[in-house]
C-alpha positions as CSV (number, residue, x, y, z in Angstrom):
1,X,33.1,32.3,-80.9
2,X,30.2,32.1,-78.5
3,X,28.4,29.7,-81.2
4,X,31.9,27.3,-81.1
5,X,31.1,27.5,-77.1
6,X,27.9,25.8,-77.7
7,X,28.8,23.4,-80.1
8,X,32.2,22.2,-78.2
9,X,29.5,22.1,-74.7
10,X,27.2,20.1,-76.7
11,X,30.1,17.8,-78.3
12,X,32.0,17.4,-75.1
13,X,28.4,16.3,-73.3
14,X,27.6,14.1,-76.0
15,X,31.1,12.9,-75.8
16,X,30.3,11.9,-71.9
17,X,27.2,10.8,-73.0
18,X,25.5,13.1,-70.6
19,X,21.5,14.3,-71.4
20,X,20.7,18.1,-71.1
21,X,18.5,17.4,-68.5
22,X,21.6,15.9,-66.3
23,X,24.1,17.9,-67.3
24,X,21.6,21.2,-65.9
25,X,21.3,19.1,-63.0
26,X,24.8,18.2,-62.5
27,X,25.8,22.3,-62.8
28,X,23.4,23.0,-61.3
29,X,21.8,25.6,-64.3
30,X,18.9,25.8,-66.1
31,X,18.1,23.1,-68.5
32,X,17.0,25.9,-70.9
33,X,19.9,28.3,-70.4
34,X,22.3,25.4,-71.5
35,X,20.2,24.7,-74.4
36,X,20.0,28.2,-75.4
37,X,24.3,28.1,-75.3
38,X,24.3,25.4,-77.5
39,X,22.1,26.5,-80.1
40,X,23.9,30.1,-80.1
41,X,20.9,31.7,-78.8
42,X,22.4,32.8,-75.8
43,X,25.0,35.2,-76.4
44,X,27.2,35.6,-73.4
45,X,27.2,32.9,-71.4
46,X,29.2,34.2,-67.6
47,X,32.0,32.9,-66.5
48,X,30.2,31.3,-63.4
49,X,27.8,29.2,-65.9
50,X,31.0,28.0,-68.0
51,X,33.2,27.2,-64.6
52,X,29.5,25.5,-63.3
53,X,29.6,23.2,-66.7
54,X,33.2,22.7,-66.8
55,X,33.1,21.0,-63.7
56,X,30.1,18.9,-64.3
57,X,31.9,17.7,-67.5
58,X,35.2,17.4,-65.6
59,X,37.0,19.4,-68.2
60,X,38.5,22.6,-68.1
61,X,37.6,26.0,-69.2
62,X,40.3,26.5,-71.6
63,X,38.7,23.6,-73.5
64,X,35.6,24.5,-73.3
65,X,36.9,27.9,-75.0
66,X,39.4,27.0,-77.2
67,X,38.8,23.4,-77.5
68,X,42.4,22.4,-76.3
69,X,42.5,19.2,-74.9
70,X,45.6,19.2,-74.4
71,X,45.6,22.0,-72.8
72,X,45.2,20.7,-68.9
73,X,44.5,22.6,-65.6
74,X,46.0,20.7,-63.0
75,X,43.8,23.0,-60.2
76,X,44.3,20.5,-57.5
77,X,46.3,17.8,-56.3
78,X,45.9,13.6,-56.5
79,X,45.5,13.7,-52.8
80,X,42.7,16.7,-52.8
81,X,40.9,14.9,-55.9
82,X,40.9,11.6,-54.2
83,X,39.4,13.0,-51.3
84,X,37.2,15.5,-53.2
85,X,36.4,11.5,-55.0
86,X,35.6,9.9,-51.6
87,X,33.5,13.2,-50.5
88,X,31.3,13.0,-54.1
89,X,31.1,9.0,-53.6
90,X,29.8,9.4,-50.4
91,X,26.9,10.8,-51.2
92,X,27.5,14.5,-49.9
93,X,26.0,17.8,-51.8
94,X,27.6,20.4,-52.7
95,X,25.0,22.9,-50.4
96,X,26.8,20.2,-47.2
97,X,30.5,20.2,-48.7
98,X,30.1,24.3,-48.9
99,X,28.0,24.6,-45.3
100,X,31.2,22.2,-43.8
101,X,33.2,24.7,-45.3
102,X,32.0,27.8,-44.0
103,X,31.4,26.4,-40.8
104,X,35.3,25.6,-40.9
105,X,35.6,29.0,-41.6
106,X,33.7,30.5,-38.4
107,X,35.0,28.0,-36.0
108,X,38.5,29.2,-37.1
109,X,37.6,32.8,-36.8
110,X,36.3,32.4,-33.4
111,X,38.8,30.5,-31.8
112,X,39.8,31.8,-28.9
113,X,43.8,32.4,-28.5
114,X,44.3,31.3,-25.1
């Protein structure tokens, strides 16, 4: 199974027309950990790298692993992707997307109930 992994990552890049090089970039992995998974050198890719590439691929896990396509995850909705969209068009990381978040986080935490 892990060797179908690597094969439906590299088919599914390819398919996007995507280089190793910016799909590492785009996960934000090592360029030599995803080519290891695709030649079925790497054995047990985690969870965390197959939800990083997912993403960058804009596919699912579930395809990734069972190469379903029509199996779809429908994790968020229009409005959250459009603005999730407008946040990625803009030109913001995901290191300042995450840091906004977690700021959110402590200024809601340390509000003071008055």
């Amino acid at each position: 199974m892990i060797d179908e992994i690597g094969k439906r990552i590299q088919q599914l890049r390819s398919d996007k027309g995507m280089s190793i090089s910016e799909l590492a970039e785009r996960a934000e992995v090592a360029k030599s950990y995803i080519s290891n998974v695709e030649r079925g050198l790497q054995s047990n890719p985690s969870i965390q790298f197959l939800e990083k590439v997912a993403s960058a691929l804009d596919v699912s896990i579930h395809s990734i692993l069972y190469n379903d396509p029509t199996q779809t995850e429908q994790l968020l909705d229009n409005d959250w992707q459009l603005l999730l969209r407008e946040a990625m068009d803009s030109g913001i990381s995901k290191s300042q997307f995450k840091e906004f978040l977690e700021f959110q986080k402590w200024k809601k935490n340390n509000e003071n109930p008055e």
